[in-house]
Short mmCIF file of the C-alpha atoms (twelve columns), coordinates in Angstrom:
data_MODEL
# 
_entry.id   MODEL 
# 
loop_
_atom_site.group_PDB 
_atom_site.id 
_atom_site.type_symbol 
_atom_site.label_atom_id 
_atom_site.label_alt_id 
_atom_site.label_comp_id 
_atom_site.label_asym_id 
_atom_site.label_seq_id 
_atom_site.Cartn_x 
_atom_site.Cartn_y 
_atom_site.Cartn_z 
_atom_site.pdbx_PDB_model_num 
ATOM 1   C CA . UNK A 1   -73.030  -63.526  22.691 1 
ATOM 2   C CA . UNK A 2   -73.266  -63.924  26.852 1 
ATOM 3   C CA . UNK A 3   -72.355  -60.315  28.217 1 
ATOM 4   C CA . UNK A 4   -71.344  -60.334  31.607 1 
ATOM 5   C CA . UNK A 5   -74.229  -58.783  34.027 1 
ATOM 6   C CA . UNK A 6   -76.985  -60.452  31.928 1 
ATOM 7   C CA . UNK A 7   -79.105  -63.497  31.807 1 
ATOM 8   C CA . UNK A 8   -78.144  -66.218  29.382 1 
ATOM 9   C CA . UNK A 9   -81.196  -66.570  27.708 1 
ATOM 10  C CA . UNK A 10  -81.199  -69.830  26.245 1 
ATOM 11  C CA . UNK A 11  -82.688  -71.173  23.212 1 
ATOM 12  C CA . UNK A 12  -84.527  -74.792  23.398 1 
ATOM 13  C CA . UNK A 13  -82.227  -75.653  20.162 1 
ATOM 14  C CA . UNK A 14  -79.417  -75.267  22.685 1 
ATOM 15  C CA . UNK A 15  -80.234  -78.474  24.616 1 
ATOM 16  C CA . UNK A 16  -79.312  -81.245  22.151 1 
ATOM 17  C CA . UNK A 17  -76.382  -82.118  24.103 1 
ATOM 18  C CA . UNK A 18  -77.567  -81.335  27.218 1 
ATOM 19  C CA . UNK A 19  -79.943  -84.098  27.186 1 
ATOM 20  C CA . UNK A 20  -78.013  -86.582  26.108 1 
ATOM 21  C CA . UNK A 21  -75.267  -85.979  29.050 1 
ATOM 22  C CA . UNK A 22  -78.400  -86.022  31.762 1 
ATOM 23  C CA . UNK A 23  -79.494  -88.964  29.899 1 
ATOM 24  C CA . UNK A 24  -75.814  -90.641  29.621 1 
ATOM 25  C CA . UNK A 25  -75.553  -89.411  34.028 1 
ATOM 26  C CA . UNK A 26  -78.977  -90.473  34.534 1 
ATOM 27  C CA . UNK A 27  -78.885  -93.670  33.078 1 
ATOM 28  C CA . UNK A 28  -81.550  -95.919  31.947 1 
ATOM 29  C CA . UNK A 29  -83.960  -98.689  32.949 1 
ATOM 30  C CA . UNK A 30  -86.959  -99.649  31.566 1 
ATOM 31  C CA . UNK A 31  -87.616  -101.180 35.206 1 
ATOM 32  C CA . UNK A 32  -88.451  -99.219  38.338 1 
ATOM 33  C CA . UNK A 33  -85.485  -99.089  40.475 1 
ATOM 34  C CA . UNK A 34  -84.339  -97.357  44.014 1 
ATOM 35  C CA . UNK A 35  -81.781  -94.823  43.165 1 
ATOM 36  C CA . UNK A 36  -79.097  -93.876  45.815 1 
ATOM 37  C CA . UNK A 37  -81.083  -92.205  48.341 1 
ATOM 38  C CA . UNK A 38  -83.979  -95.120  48.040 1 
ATOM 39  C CA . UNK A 39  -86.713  -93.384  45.840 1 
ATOM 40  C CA . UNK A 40  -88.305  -95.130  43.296 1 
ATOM 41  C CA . UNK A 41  -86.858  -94.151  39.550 1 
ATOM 42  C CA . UNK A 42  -87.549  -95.443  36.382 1 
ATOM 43  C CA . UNK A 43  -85.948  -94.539  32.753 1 
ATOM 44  C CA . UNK A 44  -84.120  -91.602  33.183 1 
ATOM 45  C CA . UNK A 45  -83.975  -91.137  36.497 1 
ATOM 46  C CA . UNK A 46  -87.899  -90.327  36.501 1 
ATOM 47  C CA . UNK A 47  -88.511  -90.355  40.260 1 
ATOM 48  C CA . UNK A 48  -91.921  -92.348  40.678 1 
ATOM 49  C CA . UNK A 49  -94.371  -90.098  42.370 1 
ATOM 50  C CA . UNK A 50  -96.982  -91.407  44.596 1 
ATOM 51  C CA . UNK A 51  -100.031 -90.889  41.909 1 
ATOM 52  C CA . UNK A 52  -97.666  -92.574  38.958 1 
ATOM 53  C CA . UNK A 53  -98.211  -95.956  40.605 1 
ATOM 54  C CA . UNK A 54  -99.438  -97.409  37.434 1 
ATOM 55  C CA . UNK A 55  -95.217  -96.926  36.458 1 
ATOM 56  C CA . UNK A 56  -94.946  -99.664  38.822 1 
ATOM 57  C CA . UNK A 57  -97.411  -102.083 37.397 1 
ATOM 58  C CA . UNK A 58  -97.842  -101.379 33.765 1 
ATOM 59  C CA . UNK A 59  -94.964  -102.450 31.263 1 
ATOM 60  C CA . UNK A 60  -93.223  -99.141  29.776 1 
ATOM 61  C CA . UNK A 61  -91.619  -98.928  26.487 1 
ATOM 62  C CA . UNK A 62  -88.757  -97.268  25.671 1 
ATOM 63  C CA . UNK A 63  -90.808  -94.949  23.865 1 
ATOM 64  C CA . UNK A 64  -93.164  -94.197  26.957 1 
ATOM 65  C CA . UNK A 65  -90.172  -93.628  29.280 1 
ATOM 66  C CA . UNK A 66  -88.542  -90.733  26.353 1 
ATOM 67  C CA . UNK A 67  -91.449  -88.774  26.353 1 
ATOM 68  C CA . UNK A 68  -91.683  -88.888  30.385 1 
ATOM 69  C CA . UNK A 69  -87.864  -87.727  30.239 1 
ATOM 70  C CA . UNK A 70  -89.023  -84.836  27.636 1 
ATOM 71  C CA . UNK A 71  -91.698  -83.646  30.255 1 
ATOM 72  C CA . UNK A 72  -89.122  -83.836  33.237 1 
ATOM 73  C CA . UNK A 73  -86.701  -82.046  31.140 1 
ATOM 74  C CA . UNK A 74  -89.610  -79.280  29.879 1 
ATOM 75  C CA . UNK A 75  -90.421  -79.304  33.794 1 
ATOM 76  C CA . UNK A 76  -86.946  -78.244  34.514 1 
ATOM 77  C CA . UNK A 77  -86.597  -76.085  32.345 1 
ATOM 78  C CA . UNK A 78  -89.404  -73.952  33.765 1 
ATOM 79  C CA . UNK A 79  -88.332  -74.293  37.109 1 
ATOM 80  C CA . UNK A 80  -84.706  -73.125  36.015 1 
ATOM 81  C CA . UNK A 81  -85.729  -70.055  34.298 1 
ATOM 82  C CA . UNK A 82  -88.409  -69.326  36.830 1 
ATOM 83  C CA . UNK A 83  -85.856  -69.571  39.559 1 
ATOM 84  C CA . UNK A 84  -82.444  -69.338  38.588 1 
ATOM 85  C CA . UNK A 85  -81.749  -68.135  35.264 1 
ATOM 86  C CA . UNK A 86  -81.165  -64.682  37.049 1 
ATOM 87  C CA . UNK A 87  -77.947  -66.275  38.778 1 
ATOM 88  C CA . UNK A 88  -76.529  -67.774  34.679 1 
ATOM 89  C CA . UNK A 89  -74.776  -65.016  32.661 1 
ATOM 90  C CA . UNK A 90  -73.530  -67.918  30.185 1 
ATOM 91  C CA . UNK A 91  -74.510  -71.156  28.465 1 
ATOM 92  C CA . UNK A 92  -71.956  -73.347  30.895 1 
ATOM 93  C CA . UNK A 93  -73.785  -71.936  33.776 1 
ATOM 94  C CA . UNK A 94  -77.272  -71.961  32.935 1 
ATOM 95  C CA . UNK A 95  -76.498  -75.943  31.757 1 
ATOM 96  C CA . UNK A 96  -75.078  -76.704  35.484 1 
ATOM 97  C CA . UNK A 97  -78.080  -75.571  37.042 1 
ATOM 98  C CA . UNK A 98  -80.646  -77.190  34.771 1 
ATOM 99  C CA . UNK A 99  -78.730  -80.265  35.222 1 
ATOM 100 C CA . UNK A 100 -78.721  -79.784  38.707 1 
ATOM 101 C CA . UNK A 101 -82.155  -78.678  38.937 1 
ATOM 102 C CA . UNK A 102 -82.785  -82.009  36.829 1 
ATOM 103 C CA . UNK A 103 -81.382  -84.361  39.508 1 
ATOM 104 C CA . UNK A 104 -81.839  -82.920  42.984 1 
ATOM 105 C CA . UNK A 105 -85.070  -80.469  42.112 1 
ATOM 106 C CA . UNK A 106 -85.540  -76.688  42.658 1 
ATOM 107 C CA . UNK A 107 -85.619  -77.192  46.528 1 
ATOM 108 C CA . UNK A 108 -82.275  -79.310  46.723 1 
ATOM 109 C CA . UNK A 109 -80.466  -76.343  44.030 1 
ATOM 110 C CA . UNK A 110 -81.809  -73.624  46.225 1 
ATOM 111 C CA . UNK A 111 -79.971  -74.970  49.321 1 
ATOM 112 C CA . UNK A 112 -76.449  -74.136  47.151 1 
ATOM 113 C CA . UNK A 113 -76.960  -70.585  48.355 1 
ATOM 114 C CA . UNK A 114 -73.296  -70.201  48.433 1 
ATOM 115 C CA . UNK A 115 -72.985  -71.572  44.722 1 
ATOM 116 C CA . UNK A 116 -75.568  -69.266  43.890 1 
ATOM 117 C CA . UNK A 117 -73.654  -66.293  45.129 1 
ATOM 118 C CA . UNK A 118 -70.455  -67.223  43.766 1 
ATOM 119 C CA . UNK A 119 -72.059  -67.943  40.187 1 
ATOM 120 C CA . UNK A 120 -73.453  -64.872  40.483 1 
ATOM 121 C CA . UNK A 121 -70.260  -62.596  41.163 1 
ATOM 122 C CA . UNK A 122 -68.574  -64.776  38.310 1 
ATOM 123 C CA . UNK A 123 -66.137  -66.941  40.797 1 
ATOM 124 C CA . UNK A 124 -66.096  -70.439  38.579 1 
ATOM 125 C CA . UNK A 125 -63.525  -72.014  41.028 1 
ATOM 126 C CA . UNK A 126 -65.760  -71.080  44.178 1 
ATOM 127 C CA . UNK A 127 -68.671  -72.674  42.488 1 
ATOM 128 C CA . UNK A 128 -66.770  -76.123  42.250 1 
ATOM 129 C CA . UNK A 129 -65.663  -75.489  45.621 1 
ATOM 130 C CA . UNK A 130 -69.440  -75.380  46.688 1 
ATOM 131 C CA . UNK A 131 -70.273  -77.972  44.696 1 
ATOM 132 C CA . UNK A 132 -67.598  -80.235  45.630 1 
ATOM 133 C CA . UNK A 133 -68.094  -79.669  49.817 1 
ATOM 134 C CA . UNK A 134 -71.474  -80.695  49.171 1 
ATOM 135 C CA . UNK A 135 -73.755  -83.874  50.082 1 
ATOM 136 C CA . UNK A 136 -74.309  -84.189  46.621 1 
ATOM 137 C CA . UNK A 137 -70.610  -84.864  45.778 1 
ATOM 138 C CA . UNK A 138 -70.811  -87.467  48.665 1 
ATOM 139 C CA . UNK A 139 -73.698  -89.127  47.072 1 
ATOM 140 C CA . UNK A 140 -72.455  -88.867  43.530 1 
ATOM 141 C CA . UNK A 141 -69.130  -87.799  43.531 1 
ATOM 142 C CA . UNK A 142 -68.469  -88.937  39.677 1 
ATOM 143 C CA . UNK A 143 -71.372  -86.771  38.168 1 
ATOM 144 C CA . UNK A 144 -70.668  -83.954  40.268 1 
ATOM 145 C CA . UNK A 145 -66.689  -84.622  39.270 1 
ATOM 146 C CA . UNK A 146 -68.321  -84.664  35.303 1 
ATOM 147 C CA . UNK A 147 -70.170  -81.495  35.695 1 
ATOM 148 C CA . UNK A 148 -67.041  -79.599  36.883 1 
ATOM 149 C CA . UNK A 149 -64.950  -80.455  34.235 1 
ATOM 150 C CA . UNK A 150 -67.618  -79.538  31.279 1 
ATOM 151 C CA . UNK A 151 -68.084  -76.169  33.082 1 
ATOM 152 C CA . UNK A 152 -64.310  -75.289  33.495 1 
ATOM 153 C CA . UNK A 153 -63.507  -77.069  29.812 1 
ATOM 154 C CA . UNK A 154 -62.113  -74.296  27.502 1 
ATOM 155 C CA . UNK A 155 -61.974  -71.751  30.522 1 
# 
């Protein structure tokens, strides 16, 4: 049970349906593609880093591009509970910022310092506020949209 004051500590059984809503946001392409803000992606929005130029050249199977989503989402997982787990008293929360974490990194979640705060003191309403006067909502205004009703849903 989340107690208020506490870390959600989540469970990796927990993230069934989790994945499949950053897949299903995400999107898929067994092609490399430029996402919004120009960066090479491929499968689930796997951004192409500069020594994973063989994802450029060499044909990827479904398969392939599933277990790269798997290590992004292990990845991000780390990097939440390294860095923000401390801010999640609840499964809803701690979800928003992996997903977040999943799609703009650790450095683009730790610029919602405000977000942060509010999620913190337990002020749901000022965390869509933040989230909503963001770049981010500019850029992706229907996932961000998404993600606020799934963590207000049954409030």
């Amino acid at each position: 049970m989340d107690q208020p004051g506490r870390s959600y500590q989540p469970s990796i059984l927990s993230f069934n349906d989790l994945k499949k809503r950053i897949k299903h946001n995400e999107g898929f392409s067994l092609k490399p593609y430029r996402d919004k803000l120009g960066y090479l992606t491929i499968g689930y929005g796997h951004l192409i880093l500069p020594h994973e130029k063989n994802l450029l050249k060499e044909k990827k199977t479904k398969t392939d591009l599933e277990n790269i989503f798997e290590k992004d989402f292990n990845k991000t997982l780390k990097e939440f509970k390294f860095f923000f787990i401390k801010f999640s008293s609840n499964k809803k929360e701690a979800e928003l910022l992996i997903e977040m974490v999943f799609q703009l990194g650790t450095k683009g979640v730790l610029k919602f310092t405000k977000l942060l705060l509010n999620m913190s003191n337990g002020n749901k309403h000022l965390v869509c506020f933040e989230m909503m006067n963001s770049l981010w909502y500019k850029q992706t205004p229907i996932r961000v949209k998404n993600l606020i009703n799934t963590f207000l849903k049954n409030e």
